[in-house]
DODOLO-157194 format. One line per 8 residues: number of its first residue (from 1); their letters; for each residue x, y, z of C-alpha. Coordinates in nm, 4 decimals, always signed. Layout:
<rs>
NUM	a	X,Y,Z ~ ...
</rs>
This chain:
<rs>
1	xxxxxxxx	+0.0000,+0.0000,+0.0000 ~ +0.0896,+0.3316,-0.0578 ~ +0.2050,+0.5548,+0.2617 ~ +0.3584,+0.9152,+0.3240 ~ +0.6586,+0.9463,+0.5563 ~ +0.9313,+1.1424,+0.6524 ~ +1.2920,+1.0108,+0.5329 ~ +1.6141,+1.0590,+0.7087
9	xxxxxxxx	+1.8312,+1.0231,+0.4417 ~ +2.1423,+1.2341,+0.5731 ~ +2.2838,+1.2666,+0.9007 ~ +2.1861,+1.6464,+1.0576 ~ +2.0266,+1.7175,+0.7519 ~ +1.6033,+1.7829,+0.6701 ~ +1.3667,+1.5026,+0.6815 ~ +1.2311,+1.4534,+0.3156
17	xxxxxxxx	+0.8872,+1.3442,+0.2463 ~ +0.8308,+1.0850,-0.0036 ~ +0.5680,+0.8434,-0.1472 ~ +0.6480,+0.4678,-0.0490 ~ +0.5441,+0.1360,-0.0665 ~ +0.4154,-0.0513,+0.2799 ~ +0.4159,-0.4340,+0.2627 ~ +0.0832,-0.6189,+0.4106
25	xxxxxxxx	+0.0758,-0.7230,+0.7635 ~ +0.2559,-1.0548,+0.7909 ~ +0.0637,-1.3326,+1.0758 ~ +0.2550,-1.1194,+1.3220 ~ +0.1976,-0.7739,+1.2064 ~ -0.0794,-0.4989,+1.2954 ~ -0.1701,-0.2569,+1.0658 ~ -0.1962,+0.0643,+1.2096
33	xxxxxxxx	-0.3434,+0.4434,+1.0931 ~ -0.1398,+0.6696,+1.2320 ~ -0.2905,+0.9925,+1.3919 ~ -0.0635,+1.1397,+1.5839 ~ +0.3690,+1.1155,+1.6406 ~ +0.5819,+1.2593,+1.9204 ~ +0.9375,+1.4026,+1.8470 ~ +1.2021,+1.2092,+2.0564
41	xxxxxxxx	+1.5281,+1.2935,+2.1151 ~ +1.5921,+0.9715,+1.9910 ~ +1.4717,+0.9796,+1.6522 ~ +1.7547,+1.2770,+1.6324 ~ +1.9914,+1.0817,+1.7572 ~ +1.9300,+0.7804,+1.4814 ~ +1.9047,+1.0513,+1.2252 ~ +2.2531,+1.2162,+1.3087
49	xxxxxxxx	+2.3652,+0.8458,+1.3684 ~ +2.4900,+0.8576,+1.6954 ~ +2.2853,+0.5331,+1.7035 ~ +2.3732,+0.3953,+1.3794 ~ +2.0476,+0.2656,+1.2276 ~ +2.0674,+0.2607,+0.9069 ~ +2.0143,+0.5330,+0.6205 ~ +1.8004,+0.6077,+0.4524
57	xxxxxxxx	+1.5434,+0.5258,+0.7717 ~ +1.2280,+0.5721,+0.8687 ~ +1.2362,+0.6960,+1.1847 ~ +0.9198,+0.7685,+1.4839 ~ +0.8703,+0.5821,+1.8023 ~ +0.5832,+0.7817,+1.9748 ~ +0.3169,+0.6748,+1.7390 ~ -0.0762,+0.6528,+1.8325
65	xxxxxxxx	-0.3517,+0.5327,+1.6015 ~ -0.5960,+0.2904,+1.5175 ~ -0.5969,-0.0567,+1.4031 ~ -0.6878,-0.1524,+1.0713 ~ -0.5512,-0.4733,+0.9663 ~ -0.4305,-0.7397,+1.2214 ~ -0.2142,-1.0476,+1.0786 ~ -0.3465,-1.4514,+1.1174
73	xxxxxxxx	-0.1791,-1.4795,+1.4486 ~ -0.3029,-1.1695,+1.6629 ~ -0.5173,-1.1610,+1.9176 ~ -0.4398,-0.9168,+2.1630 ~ -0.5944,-0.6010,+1.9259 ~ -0.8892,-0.5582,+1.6272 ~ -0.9365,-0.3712,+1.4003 ~ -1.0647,+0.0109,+1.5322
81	xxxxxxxx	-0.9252,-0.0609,+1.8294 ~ -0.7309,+0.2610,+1.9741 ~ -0.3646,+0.2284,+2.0355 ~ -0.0517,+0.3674,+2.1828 ~ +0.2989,+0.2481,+2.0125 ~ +0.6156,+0.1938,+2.2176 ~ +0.9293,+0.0110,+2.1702 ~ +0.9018,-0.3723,+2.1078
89	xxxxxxxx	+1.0446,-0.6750,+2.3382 ~ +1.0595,-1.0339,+2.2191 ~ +0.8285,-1.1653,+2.5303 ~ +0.9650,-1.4925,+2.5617 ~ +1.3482,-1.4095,+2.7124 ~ +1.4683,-1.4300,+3.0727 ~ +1.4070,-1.0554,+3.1090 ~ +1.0680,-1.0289,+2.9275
97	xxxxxxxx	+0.9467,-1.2970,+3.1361 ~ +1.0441,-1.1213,+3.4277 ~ +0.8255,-0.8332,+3.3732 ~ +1.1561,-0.6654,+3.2150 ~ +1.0842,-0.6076,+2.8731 ~ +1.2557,-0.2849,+2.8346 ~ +1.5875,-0.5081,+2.8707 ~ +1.5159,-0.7438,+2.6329
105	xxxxxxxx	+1.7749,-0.9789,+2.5284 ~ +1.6909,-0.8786,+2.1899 ~ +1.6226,-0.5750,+2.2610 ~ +1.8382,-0.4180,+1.9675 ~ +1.7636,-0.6405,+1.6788 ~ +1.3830,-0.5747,+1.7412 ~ +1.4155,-0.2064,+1.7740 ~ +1.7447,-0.0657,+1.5697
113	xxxxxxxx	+1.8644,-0.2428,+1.2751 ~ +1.6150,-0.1186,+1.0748 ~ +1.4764,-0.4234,+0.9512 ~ +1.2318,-0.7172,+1.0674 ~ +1.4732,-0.9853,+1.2711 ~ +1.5496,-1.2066,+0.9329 ~ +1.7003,-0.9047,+0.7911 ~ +1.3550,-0.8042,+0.5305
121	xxxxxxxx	+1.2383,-0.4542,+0.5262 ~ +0.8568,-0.3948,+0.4741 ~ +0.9149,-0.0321,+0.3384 ~ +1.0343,+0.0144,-0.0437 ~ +1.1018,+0.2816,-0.2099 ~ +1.0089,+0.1892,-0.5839 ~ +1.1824,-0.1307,-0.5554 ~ +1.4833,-0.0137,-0.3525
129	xxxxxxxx	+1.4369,-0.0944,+0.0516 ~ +1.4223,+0.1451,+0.3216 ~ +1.5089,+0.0958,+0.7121 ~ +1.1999,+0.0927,+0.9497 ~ +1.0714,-0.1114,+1.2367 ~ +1.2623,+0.1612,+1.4476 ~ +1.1160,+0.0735,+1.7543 ~ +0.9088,-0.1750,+1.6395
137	xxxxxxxx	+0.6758,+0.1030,+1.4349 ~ +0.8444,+0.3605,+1.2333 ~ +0.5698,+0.5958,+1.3135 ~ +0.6743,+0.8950,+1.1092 ~ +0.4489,+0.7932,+0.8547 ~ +0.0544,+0.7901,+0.7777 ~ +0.0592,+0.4025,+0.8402 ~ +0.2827,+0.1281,+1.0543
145	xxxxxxxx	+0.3564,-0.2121,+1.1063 ~ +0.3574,-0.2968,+1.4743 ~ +0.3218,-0.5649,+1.6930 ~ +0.1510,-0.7361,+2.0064 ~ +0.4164,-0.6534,+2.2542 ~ +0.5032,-0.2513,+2.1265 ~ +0.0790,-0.2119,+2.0932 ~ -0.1196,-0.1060,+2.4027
153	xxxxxxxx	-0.4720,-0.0886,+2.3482 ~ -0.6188,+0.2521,+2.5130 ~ -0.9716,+0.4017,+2.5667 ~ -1.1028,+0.5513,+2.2702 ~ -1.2503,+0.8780,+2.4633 ~ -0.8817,+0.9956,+2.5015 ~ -0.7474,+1.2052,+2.2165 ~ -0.5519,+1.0253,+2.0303
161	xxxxxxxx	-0.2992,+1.3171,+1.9240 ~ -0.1813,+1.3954,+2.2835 ~ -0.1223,+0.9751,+2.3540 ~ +0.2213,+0.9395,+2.1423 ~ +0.4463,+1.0883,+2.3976 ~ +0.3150,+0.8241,+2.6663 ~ +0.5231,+0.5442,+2.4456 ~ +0.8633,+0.6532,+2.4820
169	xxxxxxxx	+0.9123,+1.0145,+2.6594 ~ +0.6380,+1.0484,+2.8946 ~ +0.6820,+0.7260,+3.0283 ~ +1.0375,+0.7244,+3.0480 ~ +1.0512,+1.0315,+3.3015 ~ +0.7559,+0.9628,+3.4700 ~ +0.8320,+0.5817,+3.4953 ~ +1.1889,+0.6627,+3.6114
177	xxxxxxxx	+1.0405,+0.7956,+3.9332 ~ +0.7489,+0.5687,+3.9958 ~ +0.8799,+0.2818,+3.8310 ~ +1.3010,+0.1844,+3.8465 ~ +1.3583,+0.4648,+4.1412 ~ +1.0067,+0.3685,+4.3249 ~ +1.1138,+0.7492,+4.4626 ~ +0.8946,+0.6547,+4.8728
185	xxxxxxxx	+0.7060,+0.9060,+4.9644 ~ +0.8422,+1.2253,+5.1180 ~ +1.1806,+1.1684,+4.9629 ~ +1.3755,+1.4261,+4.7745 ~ +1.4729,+1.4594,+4.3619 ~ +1.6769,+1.6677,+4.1906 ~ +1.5794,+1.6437,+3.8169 ~ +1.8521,+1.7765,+3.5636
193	xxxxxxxx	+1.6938,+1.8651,+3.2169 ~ +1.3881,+2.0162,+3.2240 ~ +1.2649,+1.9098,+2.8544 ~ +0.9959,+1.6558,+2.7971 ~ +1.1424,+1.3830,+3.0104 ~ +1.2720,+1.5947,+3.3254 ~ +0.9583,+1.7603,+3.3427 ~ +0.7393,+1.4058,+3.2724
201	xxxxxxxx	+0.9728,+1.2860,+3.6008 ~ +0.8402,+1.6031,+3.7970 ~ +0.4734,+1.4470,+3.7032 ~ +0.5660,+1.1340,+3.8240 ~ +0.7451,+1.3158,+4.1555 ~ +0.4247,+1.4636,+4.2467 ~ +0.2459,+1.1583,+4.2127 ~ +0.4677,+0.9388,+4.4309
209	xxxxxxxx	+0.4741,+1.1924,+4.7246 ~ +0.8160,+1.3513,+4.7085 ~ +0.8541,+1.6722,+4.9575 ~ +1.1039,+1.8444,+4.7591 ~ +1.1484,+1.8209,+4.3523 ~ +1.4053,+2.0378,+4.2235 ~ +1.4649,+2.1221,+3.8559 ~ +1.7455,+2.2436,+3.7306
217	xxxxxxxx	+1.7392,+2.3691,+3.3466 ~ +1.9147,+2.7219,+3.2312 ~ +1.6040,+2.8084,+3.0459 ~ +1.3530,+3.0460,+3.2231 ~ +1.0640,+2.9340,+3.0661 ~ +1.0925,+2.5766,+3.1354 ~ +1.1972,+2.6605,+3.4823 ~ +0.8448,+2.8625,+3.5024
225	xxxxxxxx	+0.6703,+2.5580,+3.4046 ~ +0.8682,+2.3215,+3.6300 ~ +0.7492,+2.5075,+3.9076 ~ +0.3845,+2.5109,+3.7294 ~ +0.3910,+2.1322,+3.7204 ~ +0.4947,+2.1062,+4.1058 ~ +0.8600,+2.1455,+4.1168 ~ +0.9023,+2.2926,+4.4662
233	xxxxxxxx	+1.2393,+2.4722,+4.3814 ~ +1.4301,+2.5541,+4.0462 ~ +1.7489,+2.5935,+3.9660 ~ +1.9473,+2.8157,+3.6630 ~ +2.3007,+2.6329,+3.6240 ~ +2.3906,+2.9076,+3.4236 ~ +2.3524,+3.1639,+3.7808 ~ +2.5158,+2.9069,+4.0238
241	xxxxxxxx	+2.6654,+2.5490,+4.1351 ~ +2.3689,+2.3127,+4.0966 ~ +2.5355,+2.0615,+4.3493 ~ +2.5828,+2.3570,+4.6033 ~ +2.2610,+2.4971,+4.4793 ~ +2.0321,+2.1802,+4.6003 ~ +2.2677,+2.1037,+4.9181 ~ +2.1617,+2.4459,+5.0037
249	xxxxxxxx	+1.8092,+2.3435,+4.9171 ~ +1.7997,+1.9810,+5.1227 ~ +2.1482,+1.9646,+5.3553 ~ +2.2722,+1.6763,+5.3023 ~ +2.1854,+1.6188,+4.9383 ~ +1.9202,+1.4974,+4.7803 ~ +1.8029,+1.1357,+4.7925 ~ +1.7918,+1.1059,+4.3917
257	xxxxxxxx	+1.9076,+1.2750,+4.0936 ~ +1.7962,+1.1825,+3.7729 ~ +2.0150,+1.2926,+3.4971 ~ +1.8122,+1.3641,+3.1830 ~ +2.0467,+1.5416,+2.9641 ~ +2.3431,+1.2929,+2.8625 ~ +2.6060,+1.5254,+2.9209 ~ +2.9059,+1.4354,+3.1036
265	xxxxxxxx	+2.9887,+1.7908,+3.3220 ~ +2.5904,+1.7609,+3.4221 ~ +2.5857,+1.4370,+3.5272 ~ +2.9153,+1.4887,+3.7322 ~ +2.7281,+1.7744,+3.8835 ~ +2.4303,+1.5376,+3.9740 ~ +2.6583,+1.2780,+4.1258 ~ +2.7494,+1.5717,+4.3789
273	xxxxxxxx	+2.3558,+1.6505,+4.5166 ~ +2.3318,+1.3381,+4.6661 ~ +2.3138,+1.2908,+5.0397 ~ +2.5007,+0.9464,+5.1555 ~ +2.3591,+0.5940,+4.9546 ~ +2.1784,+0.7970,+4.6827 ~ +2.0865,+0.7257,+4.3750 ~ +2.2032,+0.8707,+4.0455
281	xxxxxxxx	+1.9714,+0.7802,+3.7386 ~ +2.1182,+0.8285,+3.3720 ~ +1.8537,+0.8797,+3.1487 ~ +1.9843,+1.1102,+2.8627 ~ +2.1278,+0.9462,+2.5713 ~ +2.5198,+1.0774,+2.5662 ~ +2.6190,+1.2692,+2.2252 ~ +2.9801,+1.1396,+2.3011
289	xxxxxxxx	+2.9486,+0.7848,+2.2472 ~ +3.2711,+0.7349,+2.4587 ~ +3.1170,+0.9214,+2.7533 ~ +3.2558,+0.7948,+3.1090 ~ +3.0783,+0.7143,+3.3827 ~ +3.0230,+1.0242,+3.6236 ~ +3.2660,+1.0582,+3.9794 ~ +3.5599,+0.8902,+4.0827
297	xxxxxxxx	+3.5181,+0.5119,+4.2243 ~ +3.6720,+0.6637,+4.5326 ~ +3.3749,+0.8760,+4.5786 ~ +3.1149,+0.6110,+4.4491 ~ +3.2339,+0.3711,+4.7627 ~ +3.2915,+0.6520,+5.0372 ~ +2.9310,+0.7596,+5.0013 ~ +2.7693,+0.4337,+4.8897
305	xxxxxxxx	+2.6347,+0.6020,+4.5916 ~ +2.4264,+0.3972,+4.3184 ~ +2.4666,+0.4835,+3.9575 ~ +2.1505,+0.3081,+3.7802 ~ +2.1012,+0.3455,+3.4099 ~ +1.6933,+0.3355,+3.3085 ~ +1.5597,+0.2768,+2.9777 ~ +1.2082,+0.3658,+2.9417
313	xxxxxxxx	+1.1263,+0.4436,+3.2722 ~ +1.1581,-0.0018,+3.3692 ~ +0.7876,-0.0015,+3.2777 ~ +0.5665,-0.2539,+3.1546 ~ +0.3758,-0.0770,+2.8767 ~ +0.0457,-0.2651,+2.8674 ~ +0.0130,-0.1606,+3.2674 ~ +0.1898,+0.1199,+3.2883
321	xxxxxxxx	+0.0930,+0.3691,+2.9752 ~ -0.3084,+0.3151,+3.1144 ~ -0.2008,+0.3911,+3.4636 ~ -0.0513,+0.7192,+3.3126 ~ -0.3814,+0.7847,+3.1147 ~ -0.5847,+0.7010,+3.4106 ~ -0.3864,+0.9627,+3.6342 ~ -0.4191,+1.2243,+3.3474
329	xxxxxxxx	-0.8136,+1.1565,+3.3396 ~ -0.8128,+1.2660,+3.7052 ~ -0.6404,+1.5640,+3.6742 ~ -0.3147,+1.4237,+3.8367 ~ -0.1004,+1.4006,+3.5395 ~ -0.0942,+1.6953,+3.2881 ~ +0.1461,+1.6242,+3.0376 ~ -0.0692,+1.7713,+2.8078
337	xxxxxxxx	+0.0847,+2.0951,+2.9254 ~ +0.4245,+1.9827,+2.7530 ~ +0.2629,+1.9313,+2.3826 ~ +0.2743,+2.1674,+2.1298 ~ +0.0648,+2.0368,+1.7797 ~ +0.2015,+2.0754,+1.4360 ~ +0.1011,+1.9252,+1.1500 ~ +0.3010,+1.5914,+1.0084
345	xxxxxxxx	+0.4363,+1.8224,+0.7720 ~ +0.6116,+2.0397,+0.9716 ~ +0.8639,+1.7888,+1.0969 ~ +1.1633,+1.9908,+1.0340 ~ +1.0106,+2.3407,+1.1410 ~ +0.9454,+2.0977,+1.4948 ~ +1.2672,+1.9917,+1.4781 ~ +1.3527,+2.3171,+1.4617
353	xxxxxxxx	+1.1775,+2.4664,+1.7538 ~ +1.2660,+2.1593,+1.9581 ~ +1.6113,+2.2493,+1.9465 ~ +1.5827,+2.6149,+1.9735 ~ +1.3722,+2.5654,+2.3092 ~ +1.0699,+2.7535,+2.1770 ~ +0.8902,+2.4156,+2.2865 ~ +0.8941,+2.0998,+2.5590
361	xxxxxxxx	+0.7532,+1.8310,+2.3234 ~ +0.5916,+1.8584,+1.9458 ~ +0.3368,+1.6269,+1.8286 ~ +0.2690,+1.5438,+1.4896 ~ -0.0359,+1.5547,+1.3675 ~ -0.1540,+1.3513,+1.0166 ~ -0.3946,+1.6117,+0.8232 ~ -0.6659,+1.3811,+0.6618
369	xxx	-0.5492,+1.4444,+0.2729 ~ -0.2571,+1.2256,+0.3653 ~ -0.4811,+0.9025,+0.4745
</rs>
């Protein structure tokens, strides 16, 4: 079938729009209309090839749509059903099966190689083939192949262009503190970044009962909105030491610092707001691909400091992503407030804007003459 999407075909360079060919659903494949796409960090990050999926690609993880074809052997969604896209697991390994799927043992030949696992690619560009099943999905187009384990089946009353985020960004911050932290109540955060994922993390800080959240971000207006979201102090790393900044703020330290932003002077920073035994969490995907591990091992063993790395928040989509809906029904969990709309075409402006901090998070929308 025929399908518009967005091709990375250089690194750094414009996404290109093109015409292509979509194979049929195989017995494993869903079908699914795409309404709506977040812009991840990530998909930047395969485009510019810091993770080396290959070009040309299509990229898009954050995808939310509706079913309309389902292969022989699925069960777990029909067609019209609603759905949220997130990264795929294989289900069956040791980690899978203990409720682990965002480590997968094959974790990166379902998600990055840009093909299906025997190496076939389902999108063609008149004849020639072009990388997808990034993440399982390949979202930035008007349709995608998915599958049982990266589909999570959500109530059709929610709007479908604010439920993209939830697979991959969203969920990753929030999930982070209620999920692989399990931040107790009345415990204390200090959240580096405050982009889409540091500020999903202050949603999820809220939620679990933490007495003092502290952002730190050098941007005023994300700082304004940190505190807007329940942040109960921010910080401008441009204006002082963060570390001396939140032991001013808590004493000792905090109990956990979630590093957001992949960069190696800000998460040696982080390493020094912890009280005694806490927790450093390294969420942001390093542009250095030879970046080091934050503090000396000196320091690490004086303090009993943990350094945990978290991929996707630890969560288990199909529970998880309708927890987060559920909490945003009830007014607990606006990350609608981080969304800014633009249509599908627009990619690069969003890119763009992304970059230049004019926006948190932008969500593409799929105007109908493309479906």
């Amino acid at each position: 079938m025929k399908i518009t999407a967005a091709v990375a075909k250089f690194p750094k360079a414009d996404f290109e729009f093109a015409e292509l060919e979509l194979e049929e659903p195989r017995d494993d494949e869903i079908l699914v209309r795409i309404a709506a796409v977040g812009l991840c960090h990530t998909d930047l990050v395969a485009r510019d090839q810091i993770l080396p999926v290959p070009l040309p690609a299509i990229l898009g993880h954050e995808g939310a749509g509706m079913v309309v074809r389902v292969g022989a052997n699925v069960s777990k969604v029909a067609e019209g059903d609603h759905v949220v896209l997130t990264f795929r697991s294989c289900a069956v390994c040791t980690r899978c099966l203990a409720g682990e799927p965002t480590y997968c043992e094959q974790a990166l030949a379902l998600n990055y190689t840009g093909c299906r696992p025997d190496g076939s690619k389902a999108i063609h560009d008149h004849g020639a083939p072009v990388s997808s099943n990034f993440f399982g999905q390949s979202s930035f187009a008007t349709y995608a192949l998915a599958y049982e384990s990266n589909v999570v089946k959500i109530d059709p009353t929610v709007p479908l262009e604010l439920l993209g985020p939830l697979g991959c960004g969203v969920q990753t911050g929030a999930g982070a503190v209620l999920r692989a932290l399990a931040c107790p109540k009345g415990s204390s955060i200090v959240i580096l970044g405050g982009g889409s994922v540091g500020l999903s993390a202050v949603l999820g800080a809220v939620i679990a009962g933490c007495t003092t959240i502290i952002v730190s971000d050098p941007k005023a207006e994300r700082r304004a909105l940190a505190l807007e979201l329940g942040a109960t102090h921010v910080i401008d790393p441009t204006a002082e030491k963060v570390n001396k900044a939140v032991r001013r703020l808590t004493g000792a330290g905090a109990d956990f610092a979630l590093d957001t932003t992949g960069a190696g002077p800000v998460m040696d920073s982080a390493l020094g707001c912890l009280r005694p035994h806490g927790t450093l969490a390294l969420l942001g995907v390093p542009s250095n691909p030879e970046q080091r591990l934050p503090g000396l091992a000196s320091t690490v063993l004086m303090f009993g400091y943990t350094i945990k790395g978290i991929i996707e928040g630890d969560s288990q989509p199909d529970s998880f992503i309708p927890e987060l809906i559920s909490y945003y029904l009830e007014g607990r969990f606006p990350f609608d407030k981080l969304i800014s709309l633009y249509r599908f075409d627009q990619l690069n402006q969003a890119v763009q804007d992304q970059h230049d901090g004019k926006i948190v998070k932008a969500v593409l929308t799929m105007p109908n003459h493309l479906l």
